[in-house]
C-alpha positions as CSV (number, residue, x, y, z in Angstrom):
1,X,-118.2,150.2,-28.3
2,X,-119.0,147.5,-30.7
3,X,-120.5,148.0,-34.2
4,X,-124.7,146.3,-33.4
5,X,-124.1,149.1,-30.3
6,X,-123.0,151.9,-32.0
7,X,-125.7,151.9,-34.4
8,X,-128.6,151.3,-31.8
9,X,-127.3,154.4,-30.1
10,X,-127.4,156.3,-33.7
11,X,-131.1,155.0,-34.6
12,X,-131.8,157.0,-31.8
13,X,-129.7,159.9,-31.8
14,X,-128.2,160.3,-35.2
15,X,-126.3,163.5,-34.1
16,X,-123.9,160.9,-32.2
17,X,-122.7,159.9,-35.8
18,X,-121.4,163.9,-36.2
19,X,-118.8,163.6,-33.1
20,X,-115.4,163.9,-34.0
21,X,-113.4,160.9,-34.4
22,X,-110.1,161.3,-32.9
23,X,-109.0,157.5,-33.1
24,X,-108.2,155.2,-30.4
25,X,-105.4,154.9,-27.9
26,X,-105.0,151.5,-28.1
27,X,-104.3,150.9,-31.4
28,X,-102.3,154.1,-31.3
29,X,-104.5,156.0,-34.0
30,X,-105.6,158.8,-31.4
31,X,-105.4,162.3,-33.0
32,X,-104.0,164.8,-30.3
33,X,-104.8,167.4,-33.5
34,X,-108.8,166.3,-33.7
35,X,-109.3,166.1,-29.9
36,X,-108.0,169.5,-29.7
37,X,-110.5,170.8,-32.7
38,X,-112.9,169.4,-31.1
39,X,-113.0,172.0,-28.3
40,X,-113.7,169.6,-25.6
41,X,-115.1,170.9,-22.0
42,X,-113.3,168.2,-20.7
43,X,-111.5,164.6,-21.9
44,X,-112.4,162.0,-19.9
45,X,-110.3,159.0,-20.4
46,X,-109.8,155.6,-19.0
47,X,-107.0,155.0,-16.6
48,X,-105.2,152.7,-19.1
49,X,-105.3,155.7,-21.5
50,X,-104.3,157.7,-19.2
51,X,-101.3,155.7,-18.6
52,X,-100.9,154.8,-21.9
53,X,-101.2,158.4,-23.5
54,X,-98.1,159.7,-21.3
55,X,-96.8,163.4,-21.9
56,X,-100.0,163.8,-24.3
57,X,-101.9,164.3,-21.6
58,X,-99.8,167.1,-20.6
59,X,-100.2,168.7,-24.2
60,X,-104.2,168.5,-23.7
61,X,-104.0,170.3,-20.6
62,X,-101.3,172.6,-22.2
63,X,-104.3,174.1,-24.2
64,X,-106.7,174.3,-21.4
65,X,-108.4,170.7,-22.4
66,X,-108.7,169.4,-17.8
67,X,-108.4,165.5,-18.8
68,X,-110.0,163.5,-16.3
69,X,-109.2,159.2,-15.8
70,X,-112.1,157.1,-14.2
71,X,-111.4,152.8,-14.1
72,X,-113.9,150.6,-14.6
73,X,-111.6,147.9,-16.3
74,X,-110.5,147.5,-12.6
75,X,-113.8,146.1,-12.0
76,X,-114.2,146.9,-8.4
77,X,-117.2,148.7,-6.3
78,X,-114.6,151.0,-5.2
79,X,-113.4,152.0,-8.4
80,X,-116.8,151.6,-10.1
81,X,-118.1,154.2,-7.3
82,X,-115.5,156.6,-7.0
83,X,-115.3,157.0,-11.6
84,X,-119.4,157.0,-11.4
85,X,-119.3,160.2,-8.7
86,X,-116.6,162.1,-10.5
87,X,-118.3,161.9,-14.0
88,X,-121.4,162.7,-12.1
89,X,-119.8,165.7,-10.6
90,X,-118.5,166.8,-13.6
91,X,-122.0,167.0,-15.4
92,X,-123.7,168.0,-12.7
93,X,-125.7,165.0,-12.0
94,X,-124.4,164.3,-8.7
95,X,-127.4,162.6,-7.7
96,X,-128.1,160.5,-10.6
97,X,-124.4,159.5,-9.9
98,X,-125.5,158.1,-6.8
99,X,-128.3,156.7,-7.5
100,X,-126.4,154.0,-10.3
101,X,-123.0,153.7,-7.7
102,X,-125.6,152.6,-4.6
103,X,-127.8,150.6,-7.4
104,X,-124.2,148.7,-8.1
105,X,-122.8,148.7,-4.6
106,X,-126.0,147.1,-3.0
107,X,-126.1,144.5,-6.5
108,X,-122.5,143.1,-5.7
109,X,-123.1,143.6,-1.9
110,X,-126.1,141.2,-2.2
111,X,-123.8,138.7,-4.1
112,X,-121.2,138.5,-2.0
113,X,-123.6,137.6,0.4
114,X,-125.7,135.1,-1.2
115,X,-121.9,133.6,-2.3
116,X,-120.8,133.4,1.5
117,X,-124.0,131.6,2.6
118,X,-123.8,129.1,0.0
119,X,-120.3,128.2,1.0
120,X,-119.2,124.8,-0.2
121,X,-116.2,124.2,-2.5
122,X,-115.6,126.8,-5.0
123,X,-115.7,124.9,-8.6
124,X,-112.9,125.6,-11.3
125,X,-114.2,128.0,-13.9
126,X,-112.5,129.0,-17.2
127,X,-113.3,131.7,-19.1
128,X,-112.2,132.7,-22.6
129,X,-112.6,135.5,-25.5
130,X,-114.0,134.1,-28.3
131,X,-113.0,136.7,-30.6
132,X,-111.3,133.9,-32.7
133,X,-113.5,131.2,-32.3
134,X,-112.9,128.1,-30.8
135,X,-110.2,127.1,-33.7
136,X,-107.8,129.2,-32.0
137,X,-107.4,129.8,-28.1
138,X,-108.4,133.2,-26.6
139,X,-107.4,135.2,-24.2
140,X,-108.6,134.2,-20.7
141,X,-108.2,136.3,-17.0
142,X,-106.0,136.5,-14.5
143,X,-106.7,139.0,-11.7
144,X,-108.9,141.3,-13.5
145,X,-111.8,141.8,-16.0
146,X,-113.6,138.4,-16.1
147,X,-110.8,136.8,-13.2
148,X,-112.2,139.5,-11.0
149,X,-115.9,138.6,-11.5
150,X,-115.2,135.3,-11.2
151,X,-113.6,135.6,-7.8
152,X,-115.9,137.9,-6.4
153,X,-119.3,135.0,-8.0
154,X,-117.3,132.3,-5.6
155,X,-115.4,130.4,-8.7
156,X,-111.4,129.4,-8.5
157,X,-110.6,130.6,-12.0
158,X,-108.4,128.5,-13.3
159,X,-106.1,131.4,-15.1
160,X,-105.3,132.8,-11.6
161,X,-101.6,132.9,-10.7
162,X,-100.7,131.7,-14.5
163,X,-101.9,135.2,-16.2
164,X,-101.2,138.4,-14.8
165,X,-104.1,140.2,-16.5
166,X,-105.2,138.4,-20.2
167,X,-103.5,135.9,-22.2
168,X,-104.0,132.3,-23.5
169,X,-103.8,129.0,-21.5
170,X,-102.1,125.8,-22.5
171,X,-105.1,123.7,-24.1
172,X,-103.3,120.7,-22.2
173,X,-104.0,122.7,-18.6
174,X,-107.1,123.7,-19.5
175,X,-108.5,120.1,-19.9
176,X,-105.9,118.7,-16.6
177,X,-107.9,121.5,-14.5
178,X,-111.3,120.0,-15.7
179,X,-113.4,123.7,-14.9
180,X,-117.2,122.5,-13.8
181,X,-118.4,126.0,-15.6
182,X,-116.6,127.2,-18.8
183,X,-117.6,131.2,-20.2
184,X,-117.2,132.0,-23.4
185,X,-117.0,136.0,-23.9
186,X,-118.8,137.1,-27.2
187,X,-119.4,140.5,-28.6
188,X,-120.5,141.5,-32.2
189,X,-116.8,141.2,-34.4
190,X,-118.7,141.2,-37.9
191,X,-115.7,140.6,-39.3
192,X,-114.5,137.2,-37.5
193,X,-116.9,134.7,-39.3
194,X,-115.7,132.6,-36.5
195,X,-116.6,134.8,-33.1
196,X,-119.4,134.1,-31.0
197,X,-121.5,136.6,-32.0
198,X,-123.1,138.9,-28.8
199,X,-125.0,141.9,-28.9
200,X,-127.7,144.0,-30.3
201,X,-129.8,142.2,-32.9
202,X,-128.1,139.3,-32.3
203,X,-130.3,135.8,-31.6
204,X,-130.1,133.2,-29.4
205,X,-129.3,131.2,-32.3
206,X,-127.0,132.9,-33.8
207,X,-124.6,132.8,-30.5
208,X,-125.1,129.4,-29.5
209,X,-124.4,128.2,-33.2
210,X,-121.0,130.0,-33.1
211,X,-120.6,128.7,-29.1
212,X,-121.0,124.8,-30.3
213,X,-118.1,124.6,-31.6
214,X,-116.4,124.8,-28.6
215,X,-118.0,121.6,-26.9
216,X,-116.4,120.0,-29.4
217,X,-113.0,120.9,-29.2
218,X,-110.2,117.9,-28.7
219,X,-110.5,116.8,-25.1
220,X,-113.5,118.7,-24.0
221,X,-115.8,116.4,-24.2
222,X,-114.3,114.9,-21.2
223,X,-114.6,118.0,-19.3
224,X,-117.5,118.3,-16.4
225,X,-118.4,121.3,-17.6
226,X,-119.1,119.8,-21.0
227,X,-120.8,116.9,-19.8
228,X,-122.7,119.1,-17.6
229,X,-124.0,121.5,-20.2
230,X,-122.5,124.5,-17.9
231,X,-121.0,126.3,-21.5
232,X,-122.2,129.7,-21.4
233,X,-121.7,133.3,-23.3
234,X,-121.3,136.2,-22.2
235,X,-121.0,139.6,-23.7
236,X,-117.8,140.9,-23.3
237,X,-119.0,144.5,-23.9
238,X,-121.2,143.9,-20.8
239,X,-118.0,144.2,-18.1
240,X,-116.4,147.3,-17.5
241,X,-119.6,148.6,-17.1
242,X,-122.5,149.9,-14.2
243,X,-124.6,146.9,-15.3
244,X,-121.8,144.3,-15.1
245,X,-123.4,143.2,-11.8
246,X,-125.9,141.5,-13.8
247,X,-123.1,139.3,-15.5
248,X,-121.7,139.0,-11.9
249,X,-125.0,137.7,-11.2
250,X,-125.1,135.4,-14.0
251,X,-121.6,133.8,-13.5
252,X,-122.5,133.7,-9.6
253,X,-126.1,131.8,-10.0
254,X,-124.3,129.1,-12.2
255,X,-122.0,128.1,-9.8
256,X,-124.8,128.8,-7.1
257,X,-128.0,128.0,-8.7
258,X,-129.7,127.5,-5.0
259,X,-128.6,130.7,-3.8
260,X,-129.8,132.6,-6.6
261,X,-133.1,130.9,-7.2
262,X,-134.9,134.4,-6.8
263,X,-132.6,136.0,-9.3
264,X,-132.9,137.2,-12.8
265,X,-129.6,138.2,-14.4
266,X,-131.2,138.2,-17.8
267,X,-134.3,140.4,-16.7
268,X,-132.1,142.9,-14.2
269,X,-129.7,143.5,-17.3
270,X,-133.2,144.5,-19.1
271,X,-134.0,146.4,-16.3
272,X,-131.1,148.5,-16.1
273,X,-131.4,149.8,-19.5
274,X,-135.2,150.3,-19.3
275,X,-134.6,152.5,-16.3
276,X,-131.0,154.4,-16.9
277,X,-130.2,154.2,-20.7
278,X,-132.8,155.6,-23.9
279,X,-132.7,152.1,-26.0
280,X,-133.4,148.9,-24.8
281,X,-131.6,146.2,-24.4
282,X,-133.0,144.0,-27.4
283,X,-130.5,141.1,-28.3
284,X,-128.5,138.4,-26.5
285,X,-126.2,139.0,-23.9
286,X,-126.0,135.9,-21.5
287,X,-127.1,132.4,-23.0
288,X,-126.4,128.8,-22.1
289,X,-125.3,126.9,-24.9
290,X,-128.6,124.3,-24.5
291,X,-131.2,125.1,-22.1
């Protein structure tokens, strides 16, 4: 969770700020010692952790700590479903569970479906994490994360079959496969003066003046996505989530725009938090770099 999220969540519950930190998995900081003081019910991990975590998970159960992995870094209905049901189960809101897995599978269903009808020529997309800013390359996607949204909006990412899962692409490719749509994935790194800044709190303004930059990178000015205005951000906080249909959406009416005509991504991604979550979704989250 990013720092403009974690502190909308505490403005409205401050006890959230008292939960035991027991550090992160991926930067190999995560206290086996904490989690245990902690007296969990139950850890619920991601399926990377799990992975990642090896015979630690072995010493959690050890103490009678039942660790449980749900995947929604997979970012597929399937898996989306099946981790929404099991956390459901285990909190005993089986049918609130259901409610948000049919919410998503009908979302991606009625994609899929608007993206078949269009038909026509899928368009070369590129996207790319703009953590460093556009001095630097990024990471783009492969098969998953933003590769899998992109394949299931219609696109041919241009990363597929040259990255497995995230890396960078040679600058040189990127501008030989001229993409018609480029996404730039932002989130709120207050301490990269260069990100594209995403989030809660954060203005239109403020993304698109860190996104600019990237128009104007050697070569891209040439690119039909340039020349197009199709440069967009995205907030990268927003996959791996049960709203990331709204950023499928998104990605699907830019490369679609007749077939979604009748579709808000911005507004839905409102929606979801006015109906399922306790603050609202007050910031910028999907923006074209000029309207």
């Amino acid at each position: 969770m990013r720092g403009s999220q974690w502190r909308t969540y505490i403005a409205h519950n401050p006890k959230i700020a008292e939960l035991a930190d027991v550090g992160e998995v991926g930067s190999g900081t995560f206290s086996i010692e904490t989690a245990v003081a902690a007296k969990p019910d139950v850890a619920i991990i991601a399926a990377w952790q799990f992975k990642a975590m090896g015979d630690t998970v072995k010493k959690l159960e050890a103490v009678g700590i039942p660790v449980v992995a749900v995947d929604y870094n997979n970012l597929t209905v399937e898996k989306h479903v099946a981790s929404t049901m099991l956390i459901g189960k285990i909190l005993g809101k089986t049918n609130r569970a259901k409610k948000l897995a049919d919410q998503y599978k009908n979302a991606v269903a009625d994609v899929l479906e608007r993206v078949k009808k269009a038909g026509g020529e899928p368009k070369n997309v590129y996207v790319e994490l703009g953590r460093k800013g556009a001095a630097e390359i990024g990471n783009t996607y492969g098969n998953g994360m933003w590769g899998g949204v992109i394949d299931m909006a219609g696109g041919k990412n241009i990363a597929k079959g040259l990255i497995e899962n995230w890396g960078p692409l040679n600058p040189e490719y990127v501008i030989a496969a001229n993409p018609q749509a480029i996404f730039i994935a932002g989130s709120y790194w207050a301490k990269s003066e260069k990100a594209v800044l995403m989030g809660f709190g954060v203005t239109k303004v403020a993304t698109r003046a860190r996104l600019a930059p990237y128009a104007k990178r050697p070569g891209w000015g040439k690119l039909e996505a340039v020349k197009s205005g199709e440069i967009h951000a995205l907030y990268h906080c927003g996959a791996r989530t049960l709203y990331d249909f709204a950023f499928l959406q998104y990605i699907a009416k830019v490369l679609h725009p007749d077939a979604f005509q009748d579709v808000d991504p911005v507004a839905n991604h409102k929606k979801f938090y006015d109906e399922w979550l306790p603050i609202e979704a007050n910031g910028t989250f999907a923006v074209k770099l000029q309207d």
